[in-house]
C-alpha atoms as an extended CHARMM CRD file, in Angstrom:
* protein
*
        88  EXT
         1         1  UNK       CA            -47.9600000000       38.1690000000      -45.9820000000  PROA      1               0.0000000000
         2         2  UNK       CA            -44.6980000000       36.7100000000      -45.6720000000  PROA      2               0.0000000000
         3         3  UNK       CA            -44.2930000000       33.7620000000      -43.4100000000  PROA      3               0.0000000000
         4         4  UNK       CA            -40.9410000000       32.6080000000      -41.6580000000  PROA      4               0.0000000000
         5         5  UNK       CA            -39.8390000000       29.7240000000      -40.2210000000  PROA      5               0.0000000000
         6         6  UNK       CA            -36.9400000000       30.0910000000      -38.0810000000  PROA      6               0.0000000000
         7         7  UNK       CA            -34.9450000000       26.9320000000      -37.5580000000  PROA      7               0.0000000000
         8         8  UNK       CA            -31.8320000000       25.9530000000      -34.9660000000  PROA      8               0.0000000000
         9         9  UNK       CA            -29.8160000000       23.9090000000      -37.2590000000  PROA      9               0.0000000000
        10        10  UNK       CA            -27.2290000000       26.8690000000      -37.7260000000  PROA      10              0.0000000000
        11        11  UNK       CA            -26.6450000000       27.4260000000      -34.1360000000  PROA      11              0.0000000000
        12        12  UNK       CA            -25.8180000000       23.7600000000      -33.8900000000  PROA      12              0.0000000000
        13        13  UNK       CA            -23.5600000000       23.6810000000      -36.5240000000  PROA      13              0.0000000000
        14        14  UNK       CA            -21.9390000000       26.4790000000      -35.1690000000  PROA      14              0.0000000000
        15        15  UNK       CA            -21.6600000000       24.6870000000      -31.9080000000  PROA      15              0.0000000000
        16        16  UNK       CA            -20.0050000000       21.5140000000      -33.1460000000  PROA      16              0.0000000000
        17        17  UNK       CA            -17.8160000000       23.9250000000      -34.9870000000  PROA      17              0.0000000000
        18        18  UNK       CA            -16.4030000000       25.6510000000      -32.3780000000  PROA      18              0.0000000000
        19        19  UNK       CA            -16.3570000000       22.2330000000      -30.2670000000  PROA      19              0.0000000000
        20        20  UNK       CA            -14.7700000000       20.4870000000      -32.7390000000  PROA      20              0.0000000000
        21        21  UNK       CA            -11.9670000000       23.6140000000      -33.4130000000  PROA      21              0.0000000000
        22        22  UNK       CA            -11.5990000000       23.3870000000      -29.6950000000  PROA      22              0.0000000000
        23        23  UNK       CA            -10.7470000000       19.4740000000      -29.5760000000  PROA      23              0.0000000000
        24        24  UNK       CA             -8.2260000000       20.3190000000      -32.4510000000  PROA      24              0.0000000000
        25        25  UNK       CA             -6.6020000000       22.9230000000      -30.7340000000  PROA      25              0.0000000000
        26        26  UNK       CA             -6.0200000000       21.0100000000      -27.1650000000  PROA      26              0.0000000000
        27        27  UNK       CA             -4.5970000000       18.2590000000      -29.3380000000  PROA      27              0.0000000000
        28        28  UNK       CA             -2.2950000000       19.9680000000      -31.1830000000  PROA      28              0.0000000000
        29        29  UNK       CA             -0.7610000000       21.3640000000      -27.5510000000  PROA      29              0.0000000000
        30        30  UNK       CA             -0.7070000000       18.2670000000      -25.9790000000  PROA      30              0.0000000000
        31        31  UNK       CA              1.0620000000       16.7010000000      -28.7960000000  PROA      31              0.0000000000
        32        32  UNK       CA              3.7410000000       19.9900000000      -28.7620000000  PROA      32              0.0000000000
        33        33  UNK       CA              4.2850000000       19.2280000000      -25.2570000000  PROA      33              0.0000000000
        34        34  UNK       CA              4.7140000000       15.6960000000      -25.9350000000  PROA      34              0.0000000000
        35        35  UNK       CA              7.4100000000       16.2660000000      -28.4550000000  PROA      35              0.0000000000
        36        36  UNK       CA              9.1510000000       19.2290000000      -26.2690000000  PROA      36              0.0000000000
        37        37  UNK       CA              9.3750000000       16.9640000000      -23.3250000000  PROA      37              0.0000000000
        38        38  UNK       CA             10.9730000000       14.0370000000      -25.6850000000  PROA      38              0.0000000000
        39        39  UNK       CA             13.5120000000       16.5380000000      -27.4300000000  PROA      39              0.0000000000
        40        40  UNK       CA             14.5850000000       17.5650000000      -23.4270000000  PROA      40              0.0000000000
        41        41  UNK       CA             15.5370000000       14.0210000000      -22.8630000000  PROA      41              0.0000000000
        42        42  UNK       CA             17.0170000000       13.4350000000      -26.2020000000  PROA      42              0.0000000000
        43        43  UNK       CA             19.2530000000       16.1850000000      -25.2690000000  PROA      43              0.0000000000
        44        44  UNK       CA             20.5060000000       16.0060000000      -21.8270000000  PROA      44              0.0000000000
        45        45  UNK       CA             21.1360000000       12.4070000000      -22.6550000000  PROA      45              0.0000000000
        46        46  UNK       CA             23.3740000000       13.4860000000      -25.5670000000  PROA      46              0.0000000000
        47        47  UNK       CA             24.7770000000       16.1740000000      -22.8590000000  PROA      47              0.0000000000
        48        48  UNK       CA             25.7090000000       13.5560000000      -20.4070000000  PROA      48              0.0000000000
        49        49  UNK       CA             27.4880000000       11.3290000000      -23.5810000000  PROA      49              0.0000000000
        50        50  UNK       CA             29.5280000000       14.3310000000      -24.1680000000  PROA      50              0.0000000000
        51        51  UNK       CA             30.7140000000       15.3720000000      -21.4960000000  PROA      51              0.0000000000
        52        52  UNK       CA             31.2940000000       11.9000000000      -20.4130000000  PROA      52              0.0000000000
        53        53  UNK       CA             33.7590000000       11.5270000000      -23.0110000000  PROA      53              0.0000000000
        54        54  UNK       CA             35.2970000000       15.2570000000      -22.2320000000  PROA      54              0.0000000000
        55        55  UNK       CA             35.6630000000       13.5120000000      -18.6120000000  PROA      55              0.0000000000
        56        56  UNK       CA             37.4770000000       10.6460000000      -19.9860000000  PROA      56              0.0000000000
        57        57  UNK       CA             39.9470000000       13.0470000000      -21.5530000000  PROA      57              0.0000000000
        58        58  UNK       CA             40.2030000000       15.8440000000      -19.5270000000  PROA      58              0.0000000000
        59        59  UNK       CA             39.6220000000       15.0280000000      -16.1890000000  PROA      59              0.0000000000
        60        60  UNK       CA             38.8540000000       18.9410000000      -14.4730000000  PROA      60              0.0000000000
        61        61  UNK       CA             36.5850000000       19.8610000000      -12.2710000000  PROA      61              0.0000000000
        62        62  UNK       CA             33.7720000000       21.7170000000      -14.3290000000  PROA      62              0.0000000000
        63        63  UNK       CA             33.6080000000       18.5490000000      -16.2480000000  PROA      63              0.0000000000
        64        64  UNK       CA             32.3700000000       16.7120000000      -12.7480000000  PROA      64              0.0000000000
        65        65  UNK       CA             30.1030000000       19.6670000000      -12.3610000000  PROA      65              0.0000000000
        66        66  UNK       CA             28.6770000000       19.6560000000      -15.5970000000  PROA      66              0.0000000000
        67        67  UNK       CA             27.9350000000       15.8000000000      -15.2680000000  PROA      67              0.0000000000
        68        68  UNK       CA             26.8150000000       15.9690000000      -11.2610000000  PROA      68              0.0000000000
        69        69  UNK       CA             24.0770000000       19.0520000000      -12.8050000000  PROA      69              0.0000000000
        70        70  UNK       CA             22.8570000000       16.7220000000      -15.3730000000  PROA      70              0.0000000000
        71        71  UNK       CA             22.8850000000       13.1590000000      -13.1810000000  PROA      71              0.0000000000
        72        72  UNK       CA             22.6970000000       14.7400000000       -9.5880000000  PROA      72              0.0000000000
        73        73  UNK       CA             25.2330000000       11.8620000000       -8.9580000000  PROA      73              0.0000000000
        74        74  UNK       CA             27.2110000000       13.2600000000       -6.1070000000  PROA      74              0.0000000000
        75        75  UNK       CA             30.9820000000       11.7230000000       -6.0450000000  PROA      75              0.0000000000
        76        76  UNK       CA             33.0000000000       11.8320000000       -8.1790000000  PROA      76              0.0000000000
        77        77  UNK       CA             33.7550000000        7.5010000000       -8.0960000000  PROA      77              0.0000000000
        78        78  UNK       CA             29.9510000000        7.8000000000       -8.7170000000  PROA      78              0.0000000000
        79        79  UNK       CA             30.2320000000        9.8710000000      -11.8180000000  PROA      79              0.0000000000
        80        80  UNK       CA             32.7070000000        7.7970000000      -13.0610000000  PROA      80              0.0000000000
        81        81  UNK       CA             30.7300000000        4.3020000000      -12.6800000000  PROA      81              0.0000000000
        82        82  UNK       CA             28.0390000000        6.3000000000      -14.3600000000  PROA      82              0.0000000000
        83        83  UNK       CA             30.2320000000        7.5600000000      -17.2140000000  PROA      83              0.0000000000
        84        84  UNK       CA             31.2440000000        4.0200000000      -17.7490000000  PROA      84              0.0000000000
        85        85  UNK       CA             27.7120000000        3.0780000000      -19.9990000000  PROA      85              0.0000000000
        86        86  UNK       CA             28.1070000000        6.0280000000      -21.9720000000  PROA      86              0.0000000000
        87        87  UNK       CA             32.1230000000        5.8480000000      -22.5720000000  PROA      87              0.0000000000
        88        88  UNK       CA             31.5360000000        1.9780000000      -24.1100000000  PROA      88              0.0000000000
């Protein structure tokens, strides 16, 4: 006769497996959307440079509107006080 002891330790370790695979996972996204958000800012910021310094050469209209999308700054005396720290 063959006797068998059953014992739980697998379905724990299989527990703090998948816990522990699920931790890793919702950090890894959370640090991804850190990183995307900081890239966005990185980049409108180096938008509104650069077409700061268009505006201070070429003074047309889609320039303002390029700058007033970015800053929602509305007048254009605005937008220029505003281009003023980036032109420097």
């Amino acid at each position: 006769m063959k006797f068998e002891l059953k014992t739980e330790n697998d379905d724990y370790l299989k527990l703090f497996s998948n816990f522990i695979k699920t931790i890793f996972s919702l950090a890894l996204i959370i640090i991804f959307f850190d990183v995307a958000l900081k890239l966005r800012l990185i980049s409108r910021n180096y938008q509104i440079e650069y077409n700061c310094k268009i505006l201070a050469v070429d003074k047309s209209t889609t320039n303002f509107k390029k700058i007033y999308k970015l800053s929602k700054v509305k007048s254009k005396q605005r937008i220029w006080e505003f281009c003023k720290e980036f032109i420097k």
